[in-house]
N, C-alpha and C positions, 0 to 999 in steps of 0.2 A: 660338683665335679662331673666333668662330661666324662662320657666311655664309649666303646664300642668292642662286644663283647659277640663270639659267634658260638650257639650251643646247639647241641642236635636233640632236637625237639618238632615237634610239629607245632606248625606258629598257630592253629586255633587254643593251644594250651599255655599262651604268655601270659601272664600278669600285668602286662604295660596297659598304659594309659588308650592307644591303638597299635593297633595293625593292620599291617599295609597289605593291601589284597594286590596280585599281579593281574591286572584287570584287561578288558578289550576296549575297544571305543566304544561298544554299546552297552555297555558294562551287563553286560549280561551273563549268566551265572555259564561257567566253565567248566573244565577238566582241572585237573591238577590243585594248584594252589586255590585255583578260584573257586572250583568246586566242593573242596574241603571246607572254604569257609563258608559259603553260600548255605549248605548243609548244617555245620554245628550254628550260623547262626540265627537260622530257620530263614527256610529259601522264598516262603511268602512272603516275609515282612521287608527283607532285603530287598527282593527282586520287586517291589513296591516302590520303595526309597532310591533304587537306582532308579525306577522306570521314570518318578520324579526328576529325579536329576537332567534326565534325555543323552546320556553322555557323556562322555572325557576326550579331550583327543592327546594323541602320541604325544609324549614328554609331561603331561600334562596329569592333576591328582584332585580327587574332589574325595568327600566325607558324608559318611550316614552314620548312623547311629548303630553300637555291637550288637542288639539286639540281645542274644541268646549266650553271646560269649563272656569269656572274661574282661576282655577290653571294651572301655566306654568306648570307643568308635575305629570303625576301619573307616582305613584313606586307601580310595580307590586308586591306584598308579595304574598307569598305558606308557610301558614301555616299548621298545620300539621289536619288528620283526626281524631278525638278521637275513643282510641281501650282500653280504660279502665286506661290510662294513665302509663302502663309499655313500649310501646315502644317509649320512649323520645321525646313524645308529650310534656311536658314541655321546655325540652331543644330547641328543635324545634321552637317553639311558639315564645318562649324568643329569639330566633336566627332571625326569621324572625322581628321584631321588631327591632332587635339591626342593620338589613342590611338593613332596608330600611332607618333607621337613617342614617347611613353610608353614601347609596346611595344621601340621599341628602343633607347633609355635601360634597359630591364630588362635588354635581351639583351646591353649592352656593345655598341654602335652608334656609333657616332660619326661617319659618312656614313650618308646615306638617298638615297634618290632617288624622286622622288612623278611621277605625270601628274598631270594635272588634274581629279583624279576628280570624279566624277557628271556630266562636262560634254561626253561623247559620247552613247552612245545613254541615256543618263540625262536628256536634256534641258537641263540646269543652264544657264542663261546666262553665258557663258563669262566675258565682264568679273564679273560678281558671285562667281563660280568661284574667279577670281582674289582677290577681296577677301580671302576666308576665307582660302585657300589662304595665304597671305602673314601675314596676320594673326596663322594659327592659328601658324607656323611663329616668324614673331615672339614670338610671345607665350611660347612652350615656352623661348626663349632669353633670355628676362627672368624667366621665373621659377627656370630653371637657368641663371644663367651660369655658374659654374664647370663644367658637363658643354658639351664639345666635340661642337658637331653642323655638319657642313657639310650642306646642303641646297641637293640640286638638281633642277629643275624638268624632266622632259624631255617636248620636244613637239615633232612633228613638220612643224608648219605656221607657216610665217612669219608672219600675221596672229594669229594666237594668239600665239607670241614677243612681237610687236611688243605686244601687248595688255598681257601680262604683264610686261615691262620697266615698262610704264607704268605701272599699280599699283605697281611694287616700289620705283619713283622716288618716289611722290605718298604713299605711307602712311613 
């Protein structure tokens, strides 16, 4: 049975199979989301594994290993920067959710656990953050329902939760 479920947690403390880091193009260790995990999952061995990689680009998700965390692997997402939302910040958004699903339907996934990417220092407007976010997450689960994916949403702010409930009620 597929789900998607949104709890206020901070996502280095999931249980799932991964999690999805809100990553840059150089996947290089961040502020916020990225630097939280960078951090619990020991920022040598990561910033190692990225440096292998060379890269993500916008919409796009790749995978290392949790190192340090509870989940066997975070999938790197680059979600898009908001510029007013005409250059296919949308489509982007929706793209980078729908690859990291992907990415972990490869790797034999069956929990994930996402933030809200592009929707901190990326600008994104959080309610429209949400649309995709839900959407994209929907959408991977109608076109595989026989593959088993729990999805969950972690955020650390109760007006953000409350937001995100409400999308997850209305779509």
């Amino acid at each position: 049975m597929n789900s998607i479920e949104i709890k206020k947690i901070g996502i280095t403390n999931l249980k799932t199979d991964a999690i999805v880091n809100a990553a840059n193009e150089g996947l290089w260790e961040g502020g916020g989301v990225c630097g939280a995990i960078f951090r619990e999952a020991g920022s040598a061995e990561l910033t190692k594994a990225c440096n292998a990689i060379g890269g993500c680009k916008t919409g796009h998700a790749v995978i290392t290993p949790g190192f340090r965390l509870p989940a066997k692997y975070i999938i790197h997402a680059v979600g898009p920067v908001w510029r007013g939302g005409n250059q296919k910040e949308p489509q982007l958004l929706y793209s980078a959710y729908q690859q990291s699903l992907l990415v972990a339907k490869e790797n034999d996934c069956h929990s994930i656990g996402f933030p809200l990417i592009s929707a901190g220092i990326f600008g994104y407007p959080k309610d429209r953050a949400w649309i995709q976010a839900i959407q994209a997450c929907r959408d991977f689960m109608k076109e595989y329902p026989d593959y088993e994916m729990y999805v969950t949403f972690a955020v650390l702010d109760d007006h953000i939760l409350a937001l995100g409930q409400q999308v997850l009620e209305e779509l």
